[in-house]
C-alpha positions as CSV (number, residue, x, y, z in Angstrom):
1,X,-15.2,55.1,17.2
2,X,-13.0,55.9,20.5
3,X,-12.6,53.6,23.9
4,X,-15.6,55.1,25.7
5,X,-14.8,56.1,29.3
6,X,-11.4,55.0,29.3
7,X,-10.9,56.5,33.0
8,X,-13.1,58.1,35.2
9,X,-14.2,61.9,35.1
10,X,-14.7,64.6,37.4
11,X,-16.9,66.4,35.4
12,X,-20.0,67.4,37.3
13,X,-23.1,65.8,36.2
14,X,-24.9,68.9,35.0
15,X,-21.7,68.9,32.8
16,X,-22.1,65.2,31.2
17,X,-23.8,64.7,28.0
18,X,-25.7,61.4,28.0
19,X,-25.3,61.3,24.1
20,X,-22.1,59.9,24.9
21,X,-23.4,56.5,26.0
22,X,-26.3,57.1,23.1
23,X,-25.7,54.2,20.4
24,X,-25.2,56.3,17.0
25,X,-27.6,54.9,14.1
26,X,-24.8,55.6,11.3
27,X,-23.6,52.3,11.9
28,X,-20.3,52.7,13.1
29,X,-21.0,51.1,16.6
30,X,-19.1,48.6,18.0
31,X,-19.5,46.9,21.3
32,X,-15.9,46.4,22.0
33,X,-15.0,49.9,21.7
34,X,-16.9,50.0,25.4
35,X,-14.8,49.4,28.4
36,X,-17.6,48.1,31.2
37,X,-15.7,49.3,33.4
38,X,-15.2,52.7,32.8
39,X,-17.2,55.5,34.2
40,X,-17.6,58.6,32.2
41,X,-19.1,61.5,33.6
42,X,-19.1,60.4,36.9
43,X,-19.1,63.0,39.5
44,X,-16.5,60.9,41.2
45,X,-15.9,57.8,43.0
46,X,-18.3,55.3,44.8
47,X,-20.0,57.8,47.2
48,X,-20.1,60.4,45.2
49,X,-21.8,59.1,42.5
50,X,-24.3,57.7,45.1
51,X,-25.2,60.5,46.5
52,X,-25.4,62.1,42.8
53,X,-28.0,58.9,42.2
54,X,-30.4,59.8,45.6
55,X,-30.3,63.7,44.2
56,X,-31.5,62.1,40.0
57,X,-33.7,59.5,42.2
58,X,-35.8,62.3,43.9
59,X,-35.8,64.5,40.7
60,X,-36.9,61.4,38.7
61,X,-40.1,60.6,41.1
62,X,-41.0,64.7,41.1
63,X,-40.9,64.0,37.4
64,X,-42.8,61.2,37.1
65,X,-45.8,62.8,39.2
66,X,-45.9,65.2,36.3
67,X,-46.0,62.5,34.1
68,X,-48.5,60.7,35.6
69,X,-50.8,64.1,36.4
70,X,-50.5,65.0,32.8
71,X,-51.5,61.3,31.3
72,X,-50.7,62.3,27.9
73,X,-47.8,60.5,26.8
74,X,-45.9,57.6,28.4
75,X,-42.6,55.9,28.5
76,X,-41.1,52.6,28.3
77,X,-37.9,51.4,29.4
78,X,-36.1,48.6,27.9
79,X,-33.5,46.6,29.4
80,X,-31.3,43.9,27.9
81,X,-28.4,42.2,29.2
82,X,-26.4,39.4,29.1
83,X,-26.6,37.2,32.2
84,X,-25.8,38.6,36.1
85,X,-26.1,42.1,33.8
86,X,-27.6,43.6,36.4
87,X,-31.5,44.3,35.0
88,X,-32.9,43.6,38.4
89,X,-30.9,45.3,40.2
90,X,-30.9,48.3,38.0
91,X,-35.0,48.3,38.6
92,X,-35.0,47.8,41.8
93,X,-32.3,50.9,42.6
94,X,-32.8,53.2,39.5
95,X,-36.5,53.5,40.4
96,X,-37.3,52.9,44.0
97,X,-39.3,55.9,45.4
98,X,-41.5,56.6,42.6
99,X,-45.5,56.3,42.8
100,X,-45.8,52.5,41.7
101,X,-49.7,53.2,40.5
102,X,-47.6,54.8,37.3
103,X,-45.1,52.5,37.1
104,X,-45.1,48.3,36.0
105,X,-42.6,45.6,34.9
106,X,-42.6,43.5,33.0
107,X,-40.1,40.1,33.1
108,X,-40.1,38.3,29.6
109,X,-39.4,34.9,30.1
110,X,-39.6,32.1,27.4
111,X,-42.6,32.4,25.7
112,X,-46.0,30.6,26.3
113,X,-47.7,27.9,24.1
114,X,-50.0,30.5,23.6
115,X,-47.3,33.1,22.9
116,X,-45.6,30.9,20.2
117,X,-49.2,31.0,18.6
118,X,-48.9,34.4,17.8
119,X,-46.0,36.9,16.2
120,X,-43.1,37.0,18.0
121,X,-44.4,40.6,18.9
122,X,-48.0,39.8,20.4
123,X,-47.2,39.5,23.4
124,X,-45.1,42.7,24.0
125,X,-47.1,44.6,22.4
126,X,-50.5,44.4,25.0
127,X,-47.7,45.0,27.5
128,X,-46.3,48.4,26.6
129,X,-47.1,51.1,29.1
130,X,-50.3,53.0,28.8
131,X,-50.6,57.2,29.2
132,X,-49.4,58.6,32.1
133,X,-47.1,55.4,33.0
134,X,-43.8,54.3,32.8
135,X,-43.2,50.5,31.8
136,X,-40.2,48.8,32.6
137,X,-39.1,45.6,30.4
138,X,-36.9,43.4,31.9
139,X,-35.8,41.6,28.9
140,X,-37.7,42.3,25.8
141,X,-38.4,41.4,22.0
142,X,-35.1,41.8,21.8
143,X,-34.6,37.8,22.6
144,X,-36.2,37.4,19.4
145,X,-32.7,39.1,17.5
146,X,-30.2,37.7,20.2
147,X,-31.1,34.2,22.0
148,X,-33.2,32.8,19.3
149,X,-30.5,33.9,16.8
150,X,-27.4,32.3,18.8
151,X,-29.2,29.3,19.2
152,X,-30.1,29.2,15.7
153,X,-33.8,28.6,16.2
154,X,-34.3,31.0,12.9
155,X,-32.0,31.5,10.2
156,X,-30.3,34.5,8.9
157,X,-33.0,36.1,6.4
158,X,-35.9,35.9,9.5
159,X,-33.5,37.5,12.0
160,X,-32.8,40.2,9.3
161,X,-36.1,40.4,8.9
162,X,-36.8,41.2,12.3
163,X,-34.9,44.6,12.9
164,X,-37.0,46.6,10.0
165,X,-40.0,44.8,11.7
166,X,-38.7,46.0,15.1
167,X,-37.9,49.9,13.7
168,X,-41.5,49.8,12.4
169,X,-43.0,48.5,15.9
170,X,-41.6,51.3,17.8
171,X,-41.9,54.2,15.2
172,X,-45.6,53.0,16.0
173,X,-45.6,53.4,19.5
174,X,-43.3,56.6,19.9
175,X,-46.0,58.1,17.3
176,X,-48.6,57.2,19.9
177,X,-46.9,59.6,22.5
178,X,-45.0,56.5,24.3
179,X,-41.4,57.6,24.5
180,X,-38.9,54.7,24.4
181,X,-35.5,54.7,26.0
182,X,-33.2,51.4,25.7
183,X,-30.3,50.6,27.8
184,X,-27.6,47.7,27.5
185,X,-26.0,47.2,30.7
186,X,-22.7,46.2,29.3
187,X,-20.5,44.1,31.7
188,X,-17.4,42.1,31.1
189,X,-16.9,38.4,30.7
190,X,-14.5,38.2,34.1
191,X,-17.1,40.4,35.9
192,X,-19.9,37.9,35.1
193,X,-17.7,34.8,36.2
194,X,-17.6,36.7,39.4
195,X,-21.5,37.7,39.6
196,X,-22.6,33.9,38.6
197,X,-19.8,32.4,41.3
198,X,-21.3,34.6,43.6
199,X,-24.9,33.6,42.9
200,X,-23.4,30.1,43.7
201,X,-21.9,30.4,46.8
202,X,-24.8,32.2,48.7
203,X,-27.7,30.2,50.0
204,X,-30.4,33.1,49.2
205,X,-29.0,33.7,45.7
206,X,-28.5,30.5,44.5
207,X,-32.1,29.8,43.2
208,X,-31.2,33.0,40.5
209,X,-28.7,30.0,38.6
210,X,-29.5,27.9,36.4
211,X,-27.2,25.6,34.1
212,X,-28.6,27.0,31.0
213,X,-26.4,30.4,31.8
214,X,-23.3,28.4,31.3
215,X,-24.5,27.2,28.3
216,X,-24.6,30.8,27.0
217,X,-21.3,32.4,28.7
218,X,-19.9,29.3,26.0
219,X,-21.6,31.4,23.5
220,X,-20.2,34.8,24.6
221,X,-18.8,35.9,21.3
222,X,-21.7,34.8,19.5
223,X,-24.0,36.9,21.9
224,X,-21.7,39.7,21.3
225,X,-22.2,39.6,17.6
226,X,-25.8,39.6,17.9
227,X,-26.1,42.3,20.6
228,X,-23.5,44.8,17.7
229,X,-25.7,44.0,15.2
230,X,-28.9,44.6,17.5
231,X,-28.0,47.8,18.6
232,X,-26.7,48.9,15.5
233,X,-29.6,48.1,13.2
234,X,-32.2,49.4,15.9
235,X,-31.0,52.5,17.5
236,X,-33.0,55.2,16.1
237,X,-34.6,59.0,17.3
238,X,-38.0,57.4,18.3
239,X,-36.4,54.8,20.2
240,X,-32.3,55.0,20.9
241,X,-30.0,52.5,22.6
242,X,-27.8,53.8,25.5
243,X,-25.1,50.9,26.1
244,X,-24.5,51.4,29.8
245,X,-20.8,50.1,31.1
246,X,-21.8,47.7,34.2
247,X,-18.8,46.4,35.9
248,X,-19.5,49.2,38.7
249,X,-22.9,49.4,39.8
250,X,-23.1,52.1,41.7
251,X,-22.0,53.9,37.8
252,X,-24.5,52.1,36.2
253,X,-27.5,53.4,38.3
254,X,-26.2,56.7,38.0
255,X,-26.0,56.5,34.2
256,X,-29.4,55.1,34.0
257,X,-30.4,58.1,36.5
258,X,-29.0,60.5,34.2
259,X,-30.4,59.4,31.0
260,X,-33.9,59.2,32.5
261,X,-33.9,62.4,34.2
262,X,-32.7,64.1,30.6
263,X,-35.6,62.2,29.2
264,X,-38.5,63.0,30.8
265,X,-37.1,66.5,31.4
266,X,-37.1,67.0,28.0
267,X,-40.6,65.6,27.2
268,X,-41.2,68.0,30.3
269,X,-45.0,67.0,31.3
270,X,-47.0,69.3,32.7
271,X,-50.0,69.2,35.7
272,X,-53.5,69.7,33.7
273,X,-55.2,73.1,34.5
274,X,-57.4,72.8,37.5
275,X,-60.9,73.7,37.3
276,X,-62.1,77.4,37.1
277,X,-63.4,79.1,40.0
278,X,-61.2,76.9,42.8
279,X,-59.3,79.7,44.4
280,X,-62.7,80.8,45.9
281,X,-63.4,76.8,47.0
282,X,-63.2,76.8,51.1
283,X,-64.1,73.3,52.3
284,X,-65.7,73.3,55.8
């Protein structure tokens, strides 16, 4: 497979197929062959691209009103990351401005007692969004193929296992009308050196670190390995992975933008008929 995004375009965005950062499910895949910090399609530099974001932002709420009016079908959005990978950011840019009656997230963190009485897929499961909504995961069952496989806290055959399982749990849902869309926001080992430094040396970030995330930038290959196989064995039609390059994050909002907006313009929801008989309706 070719170095994604090895420089920058000037394409226009109307110009970009988002297929590009789509993970293919013949299994050729390969995290490496990403640069994170590349930005293909762009529709140029820094303020460009911004302004390209606030234009995808406004279409993406006008969207999701249609969504929410039709309450049909629904769609979840899955984010996974290696630490300082920007997931809260990403939320907190990619989808300000939107009606938040229609849209809720959801932050996975280690599981409950309670949790770890059930399958490992119990608790996502009563969390995915219902009709008319769009649900954001920050994090996901995806930590049950990646951190509990580095750690080794299953063996091989159970983490195996898990991706059929996985394909099976979101055939399920996309059959339901929920329309999945996964992103890894893919960022490089020195640009998370700089992001956890920087959590460090400011006061009002600081509380975000904790010494557990040095524990896992030791295991960076390892994580690697996990997240290739992950995204290779689980990137399907109902529910595809779109590895985001993250170094930039002004490029990786407007990626996320422009996946989303392709999305839902596809599904293309509708406002429900009114009622017969309104156009004669005056109220007084």
């Amino acid at each position: 497979m070719p170095r994604v995004g090895v420089r920058a375009s000037r394409q226009e965005p109307s110009a970009f197929d988002v297929h590009t950062l789509r993970v293919p499910s013949d299994g050729s895949f390969r995290l490496s062959d990403v640069d994170p910090g590349a930005t293909p399609g762009a529709p140029g530099g820094k303020e460009e691209t911004r302004a390209a974001s606030a234009s995808l932002n406004d279409e993406l709420s006008a969207l999701q009103e249609r969504l929410w009016a039709e309450d049909r079908r629904s769609m979840l959005v899955v984010l996974q990351a290696m630490d300082a990978g920007g997931k809260d950011g990403a939320i907190k840019k990619v989808f300000t401005g939107l009606n938040p009656q229609g849209v809720e997230v959801t932050s996975f963190k280690a599981p409950s007692e309670d949790e770890l009485a059930h399958d490992y897929l119990w608790r996502i499961h009563k969390r995915t969004p219902p009709r008319g909504t769009i649900g954001i995961f920050n994090r996901s069952h995806y930590e049950d193929v990646l951190v509990v496989r580095v750690n080794g806290w299953i063996d091989e055959d159970e983490w195996r296992r898990r991706y059929e399982q996985i394909r099976a749990f979101e055939s399920l849902l996309a059959s339901q009308g929920a329309r999945i869309v996964k992103f890894m926001l893919h960022i490089s080992k020195e640009e998370q050196a700089q992001r956890l430094q920087a959590r460090l040396d400011r006061p009002d970030k600081r509380w975000k670190f904790r010494r557990g995330d040095l524990d896992d930038r030791a295991r960076w290959d390892d994580f690697m390995g996990a997240f290739d196989d992950a995204l290779r064995e689980t990137s399907t039609d109902d529910a595809p992975w779109y590895v985001i390059p993250a170094d930039k994050k002004w490029y990786r909002d407007w990626a996320i933008l422009r996946v989303l907006v392709d999305v839902v313009r596809e599904m293309d929801p509708q406002f429900p008929e009114p009622e017969e008989g309104l156009s004669d309706v005056v109220v007084r």
